[in-house]
C-alpha positions in Angstrom: -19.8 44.1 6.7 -15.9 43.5 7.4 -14.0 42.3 5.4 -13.6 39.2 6.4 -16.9 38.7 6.6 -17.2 40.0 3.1 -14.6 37.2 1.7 -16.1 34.6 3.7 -19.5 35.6 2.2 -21.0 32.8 -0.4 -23.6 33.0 -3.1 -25.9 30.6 -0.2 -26.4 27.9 -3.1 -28.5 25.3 -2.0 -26.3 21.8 -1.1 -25.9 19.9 -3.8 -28.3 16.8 -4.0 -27.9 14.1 -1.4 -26.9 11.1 -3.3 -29.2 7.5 -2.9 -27.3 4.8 -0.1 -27.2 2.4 -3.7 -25.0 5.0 -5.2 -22.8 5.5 -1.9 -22.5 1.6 -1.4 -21.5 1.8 -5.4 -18.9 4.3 -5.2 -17.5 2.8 -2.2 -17.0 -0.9 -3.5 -15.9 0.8 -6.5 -13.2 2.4 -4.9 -12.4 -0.4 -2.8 -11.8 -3.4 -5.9 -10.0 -0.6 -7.9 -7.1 0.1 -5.0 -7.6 -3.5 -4.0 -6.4 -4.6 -7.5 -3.6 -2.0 -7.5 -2.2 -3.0 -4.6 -2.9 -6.3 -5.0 -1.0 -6.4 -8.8 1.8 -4.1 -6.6 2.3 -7.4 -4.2 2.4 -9.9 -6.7 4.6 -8.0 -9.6 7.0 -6.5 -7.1 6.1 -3.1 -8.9 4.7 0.0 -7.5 1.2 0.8 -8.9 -0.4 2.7 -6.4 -0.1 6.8 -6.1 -1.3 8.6 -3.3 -3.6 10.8 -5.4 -5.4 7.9 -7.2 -7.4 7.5 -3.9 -9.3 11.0 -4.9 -9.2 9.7 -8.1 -11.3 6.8 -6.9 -13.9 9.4 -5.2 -14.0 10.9 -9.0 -14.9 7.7 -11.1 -16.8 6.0 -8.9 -18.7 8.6 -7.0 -18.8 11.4 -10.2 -18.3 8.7 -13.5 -20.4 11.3 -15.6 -18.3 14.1 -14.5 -15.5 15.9 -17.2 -12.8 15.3 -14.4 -13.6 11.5 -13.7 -13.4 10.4 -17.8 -10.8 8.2 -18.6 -8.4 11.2 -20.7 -8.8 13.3 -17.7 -7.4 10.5 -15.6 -4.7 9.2 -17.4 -3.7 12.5 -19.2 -3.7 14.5 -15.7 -2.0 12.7 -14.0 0.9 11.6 -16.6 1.1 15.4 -17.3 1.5 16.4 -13.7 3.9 13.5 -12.7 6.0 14.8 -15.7 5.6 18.5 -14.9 6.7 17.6 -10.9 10.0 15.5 -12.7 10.8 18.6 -14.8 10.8 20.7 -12.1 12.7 19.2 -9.7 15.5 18.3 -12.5 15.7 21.8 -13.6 15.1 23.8 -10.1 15.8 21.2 -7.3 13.9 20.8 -4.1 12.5 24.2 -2.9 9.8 25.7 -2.1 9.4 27.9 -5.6 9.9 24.9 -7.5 7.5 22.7 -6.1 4.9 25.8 -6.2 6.0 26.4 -10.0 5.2 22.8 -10.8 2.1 22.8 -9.2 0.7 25.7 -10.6 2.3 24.9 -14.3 0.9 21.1 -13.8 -2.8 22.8 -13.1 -2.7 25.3 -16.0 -1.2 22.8 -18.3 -4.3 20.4 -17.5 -6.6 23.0 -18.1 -5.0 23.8 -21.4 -5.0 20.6 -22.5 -8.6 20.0 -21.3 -7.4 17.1 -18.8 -8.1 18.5 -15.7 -8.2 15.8 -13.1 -8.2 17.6 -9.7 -6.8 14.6 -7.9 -3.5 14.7 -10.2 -2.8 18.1 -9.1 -1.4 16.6 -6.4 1.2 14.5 -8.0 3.6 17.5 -8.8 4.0 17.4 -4.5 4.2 14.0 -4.5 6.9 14.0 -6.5 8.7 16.6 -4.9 8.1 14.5 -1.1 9.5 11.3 -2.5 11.9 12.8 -5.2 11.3 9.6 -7.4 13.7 8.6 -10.7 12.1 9.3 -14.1 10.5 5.8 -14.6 7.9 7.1 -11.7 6.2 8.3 -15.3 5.6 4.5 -15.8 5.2 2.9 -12.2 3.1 4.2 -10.7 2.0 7.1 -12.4 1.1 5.8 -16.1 0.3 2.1 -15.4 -1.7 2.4 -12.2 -4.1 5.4 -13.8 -4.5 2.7 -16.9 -5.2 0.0 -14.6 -7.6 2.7 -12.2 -9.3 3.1 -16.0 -10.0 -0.3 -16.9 -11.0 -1.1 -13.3 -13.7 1.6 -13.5 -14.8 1.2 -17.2 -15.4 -2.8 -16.6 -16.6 -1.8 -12.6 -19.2 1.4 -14.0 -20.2 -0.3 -17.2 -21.2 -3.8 -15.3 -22.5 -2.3 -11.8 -24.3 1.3 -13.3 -27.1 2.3 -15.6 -25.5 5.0 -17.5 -22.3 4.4 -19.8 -19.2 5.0 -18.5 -16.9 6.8 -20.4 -19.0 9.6 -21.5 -16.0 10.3 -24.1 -12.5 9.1 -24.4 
């Protein structure tokens, strides 16, 4: 075997379990009204609400509700801490290509630290270093639009699903 072949090779796990079209249909509408009233709150206050990341954050919730990543401390937690992490790192270091790699990978290990690993904030620490936003991006979009993603999927989960939704706060 090469070695490329050998680093390409994978346990051969079977495919995780296809999921019932109810549960897809859910998960879709479910990600839909939550971005729907983001944007839609966005509009109307004049405010920005809506991060690129909480699109994967949508897949988490409302595809995954019962997973760690997709419980409402993961979500708000992750992605406040990454935000902040991405604004620290671009006030201390600037705009280059260490820093934004620092932040990243400081954002990750901090989540899972802090047993808040959302995979969708891990994003935000490049997000913030594309747009290169003020501090008050810690507020709008990044700490009121997760809230907001929160209580859409708690009221969305808990009125649509047969299974509770947090598992744990």
């Amino acid at each position: 075997m090469s070695a490329l072949q050998s680093l390409l090779k994978s346990d051969g796990a079977a495919l995780p379990p296809k999921q019932s079209v109810s549960n897809i249909l859910l998960a879709g509408i479910g990600g839909f009204v939550a971005i729907a009233v983001l944007a839609y709150l966005a509009q109307s206050l004049e405010a920005v609400l809506v991060l690129g990341s909480f699109g994967a954050s949508c897949v988490l919730v409302f595809g995954f509700p019962e997973a760690p990543f997709s419980q409402p401390r993961n979500v708000v937690v992750g992605h406040l801490l990454s935000s902040f992490v991405g604004l620290l790192f671009l006030t201390l270091c600037g705009p280059t290509w260490w820093s934004v790699a620092l932040a990243a990978g400081t954002a990750i290990a901090l989540m899972i630290a802090t047993r808040t690993v959302h995979p969708p904030a891990g994003s935000n620490p490049v997000i913030v270093f594309l747009t290169q936003p003020a501090w008050d991006f810690l507020l709008f979009p990044t700490l009121t639009g997760a809230l907001l993603l929160v209580v859409v999927a708690v009221l969305y989960n808990n009125l649509i699903r047969k299974t509770n939704y947090p598992k744990y706060w």
